[in-house]
C-alpha positions in Angstrom: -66.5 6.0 13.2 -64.7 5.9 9.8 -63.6 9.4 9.0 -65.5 9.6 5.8 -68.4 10.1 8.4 -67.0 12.9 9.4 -66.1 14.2 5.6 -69.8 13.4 4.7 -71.9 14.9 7.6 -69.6 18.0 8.3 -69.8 19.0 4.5 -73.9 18.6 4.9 -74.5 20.6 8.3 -72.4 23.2 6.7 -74.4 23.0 3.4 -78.0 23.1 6.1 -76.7 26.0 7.7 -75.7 27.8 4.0 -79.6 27.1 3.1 -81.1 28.4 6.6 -79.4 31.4 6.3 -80.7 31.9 2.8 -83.9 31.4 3.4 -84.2 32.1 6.7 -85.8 28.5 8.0 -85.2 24.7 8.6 -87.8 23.8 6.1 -85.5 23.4 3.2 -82.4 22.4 5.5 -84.1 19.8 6.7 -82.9 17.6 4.3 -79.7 17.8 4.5 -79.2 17.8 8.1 -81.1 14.3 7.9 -78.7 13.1 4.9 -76.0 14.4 7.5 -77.6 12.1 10.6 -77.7 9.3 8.1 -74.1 9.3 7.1 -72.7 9.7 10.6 -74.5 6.7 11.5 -73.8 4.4 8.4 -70.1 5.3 8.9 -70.4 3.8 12.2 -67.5 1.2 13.5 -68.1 -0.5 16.7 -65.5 -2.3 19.0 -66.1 -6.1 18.5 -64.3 -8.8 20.8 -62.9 -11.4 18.8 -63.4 -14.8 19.7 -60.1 -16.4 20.9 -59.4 -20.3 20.0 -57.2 -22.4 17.7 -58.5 -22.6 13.4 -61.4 -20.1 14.4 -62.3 -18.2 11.4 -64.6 -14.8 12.0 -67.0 -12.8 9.6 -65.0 -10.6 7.9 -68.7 -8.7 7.9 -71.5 -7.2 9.1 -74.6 -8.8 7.1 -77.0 -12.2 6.1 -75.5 -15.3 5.7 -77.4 -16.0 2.0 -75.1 -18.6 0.0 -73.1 -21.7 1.4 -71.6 -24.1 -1.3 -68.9 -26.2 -2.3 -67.0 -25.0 -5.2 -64.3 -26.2 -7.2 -60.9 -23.8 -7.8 -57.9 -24.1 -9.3 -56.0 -25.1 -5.7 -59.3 -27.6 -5.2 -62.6 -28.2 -3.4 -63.1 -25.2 -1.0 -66.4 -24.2 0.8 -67.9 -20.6 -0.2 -69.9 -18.4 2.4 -71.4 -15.4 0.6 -72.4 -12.4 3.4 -75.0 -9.8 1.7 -74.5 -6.3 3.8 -77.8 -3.9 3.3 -77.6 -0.8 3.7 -78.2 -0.5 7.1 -75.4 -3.1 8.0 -72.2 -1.8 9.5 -69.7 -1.6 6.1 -66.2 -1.8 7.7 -64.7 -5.2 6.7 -62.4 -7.1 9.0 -59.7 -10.2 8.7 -61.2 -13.4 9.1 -58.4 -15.3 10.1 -54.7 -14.0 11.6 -51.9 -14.6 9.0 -49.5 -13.0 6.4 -51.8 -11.1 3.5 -50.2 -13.7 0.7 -51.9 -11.5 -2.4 -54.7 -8.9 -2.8 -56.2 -8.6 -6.4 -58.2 -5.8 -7.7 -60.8 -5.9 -10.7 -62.7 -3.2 -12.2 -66.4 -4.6 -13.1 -70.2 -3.8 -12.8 -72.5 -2.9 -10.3 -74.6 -5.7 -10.3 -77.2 -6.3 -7.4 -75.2 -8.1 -4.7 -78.0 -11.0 -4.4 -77.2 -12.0 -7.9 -75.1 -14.5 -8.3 -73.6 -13.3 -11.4 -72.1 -10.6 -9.1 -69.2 -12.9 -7.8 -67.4 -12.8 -11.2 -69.0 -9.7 -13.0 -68.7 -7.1 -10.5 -65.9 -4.8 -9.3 -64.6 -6.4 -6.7 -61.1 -6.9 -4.3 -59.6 -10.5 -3.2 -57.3 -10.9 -0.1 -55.6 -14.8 0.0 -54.5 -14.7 4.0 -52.2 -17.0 4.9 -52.7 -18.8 8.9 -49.5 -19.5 10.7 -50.8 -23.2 10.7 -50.7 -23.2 7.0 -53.8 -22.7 5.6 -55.6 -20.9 3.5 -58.4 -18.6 3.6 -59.2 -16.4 1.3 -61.9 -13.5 1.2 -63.6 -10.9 -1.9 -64.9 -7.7 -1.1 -67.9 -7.4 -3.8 -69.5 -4.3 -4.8 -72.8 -3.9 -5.2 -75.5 -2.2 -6.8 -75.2 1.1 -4.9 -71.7 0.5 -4.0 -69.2 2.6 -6.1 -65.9 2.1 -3.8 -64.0 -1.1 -1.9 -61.8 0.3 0.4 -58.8 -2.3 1.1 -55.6 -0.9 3.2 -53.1 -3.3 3.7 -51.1 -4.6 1.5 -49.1 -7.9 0.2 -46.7 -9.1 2.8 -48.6 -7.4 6.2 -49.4 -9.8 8.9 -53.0 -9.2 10.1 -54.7 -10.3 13.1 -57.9 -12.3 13.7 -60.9 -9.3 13.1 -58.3 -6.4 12.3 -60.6 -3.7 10.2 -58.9 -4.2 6.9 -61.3 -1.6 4.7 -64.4 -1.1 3.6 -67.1 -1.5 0.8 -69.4 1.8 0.9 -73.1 1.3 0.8 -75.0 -2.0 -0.4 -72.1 -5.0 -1.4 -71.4 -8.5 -0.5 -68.5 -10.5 0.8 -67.6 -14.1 -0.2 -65.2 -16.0 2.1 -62.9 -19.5 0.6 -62.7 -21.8 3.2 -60.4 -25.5 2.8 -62.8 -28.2 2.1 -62.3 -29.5 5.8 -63.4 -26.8 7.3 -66.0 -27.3 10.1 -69.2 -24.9 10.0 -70.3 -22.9 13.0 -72.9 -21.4 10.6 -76.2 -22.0 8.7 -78.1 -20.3 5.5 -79.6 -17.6 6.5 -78.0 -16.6 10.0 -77.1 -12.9 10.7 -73.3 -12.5 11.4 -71.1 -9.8 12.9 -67.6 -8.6 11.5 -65.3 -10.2 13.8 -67.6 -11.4 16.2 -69.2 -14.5 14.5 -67.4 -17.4 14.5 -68.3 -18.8 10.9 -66.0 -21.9 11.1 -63.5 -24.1 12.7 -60.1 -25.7 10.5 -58.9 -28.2 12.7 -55.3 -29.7 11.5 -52.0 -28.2 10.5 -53.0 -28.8 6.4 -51.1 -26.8 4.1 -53.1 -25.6 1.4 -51.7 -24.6 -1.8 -52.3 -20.6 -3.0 -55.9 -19.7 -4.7 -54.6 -18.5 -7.9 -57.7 -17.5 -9.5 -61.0 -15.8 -9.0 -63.1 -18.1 -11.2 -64.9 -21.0 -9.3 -66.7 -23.8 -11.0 -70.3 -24.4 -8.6 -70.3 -27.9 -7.7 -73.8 -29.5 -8.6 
């Protein structure tokens, strides 16, 4: 469990117990002891096994596959997977490739609904460029969403992570987008439910060197 679990439901039991022994009965201490259960179990972080296997890149996220396009950036043509995480998805956030953490780049925005596209430039958000020992590219963007109000992102430019490392979080409802090279080979469809770390989303085959993504805009191809 993410310790903010902890920080969220111990602070409510105690607050139950403060209003039973005021008024002497569960029936206003109900609530919070369910606001309690609720946290401890949306702070939840199971053990995945990452798949093993040359150019394999995982879900950085729990959460429904709604969005795959091509796009056009300032490093080129790259392939765009957009995962929407409910509430009632698990919110830790994992790496989907190994490789050297090349840049992370915060930006303060709104809170728009995570199903709108709009939210991919407008909204506060956090992008990771991961860099595979084979040379490519893959980067990721923690989005927040309408009831998000906090990306958690721990490492930092110049770490080395592994394949499905937990690398943060994005508390309550968000979205994460994922940059793939334009060769990559899909082990995914629209609509599919994935797994952080678990779900294979896509294949690179090649040693291809692909060149930095230097900026957040994207052009939709038509």
């Amino acid at each position: 469990m993410v310790r903010d679990g902890y920080y969220y439901g111990v602070a409510l039991i105690a607050v139950a117990i403060i209003v039973y022994a005021l008024t002497g009965g569960w029936g206003w201490a109900i609530l919070p002891l369910l606001l309690a259960a609720f946290f401890l179990w949306f702070f939840r972080d199971p053990e995945r096994a990452v798949p093993d296997g040359e150019g394999l890149v995982v879900s950085p996220a729990d959460g429904k596959l709604t969005s795959i396009e091509k796009v056009i950036t300032p490093a080129g043509e790259r392939i765009r997977l957009s995962i929407f995480l409910s509430v009632f998805d698990v919110h830790v956030n994992r790496s989907p490739v190994a490789g050297v953490l090349r840049e992370v780049r915060y930006q303060k925005g709104l809170f728009l609904n995570a199903l709108d596209p709009a939210c991919a430039d407008k909204n506060e958000q956090n992008l990771a460029i991961v860099e595979s020992p084979d040379g490519y590219e893959v980067a990721f963007k923690q989005i927040a969403g309408l009831l998000a109000r906090r990306i958690v992102f721990r490492p930092k430019a110049g770490d080395y992570l592994e394949r499905g490392q937990r690398i943060g979080m994005i508390k309550f409802g968000s979205r994460v987008d994922v940059l793939l090279p334009d060769h990559a080979m899909l082990r995914v469809k629209l609509g599919d439910r994935v797994q952080g770390a678990a779900t294979v989303l896509a294949q690179i085959p090649g040693l291809i060197a692909e060149p930095m993504l230097a900026e957040l805009e994207v052009e939709t191809l038509a």
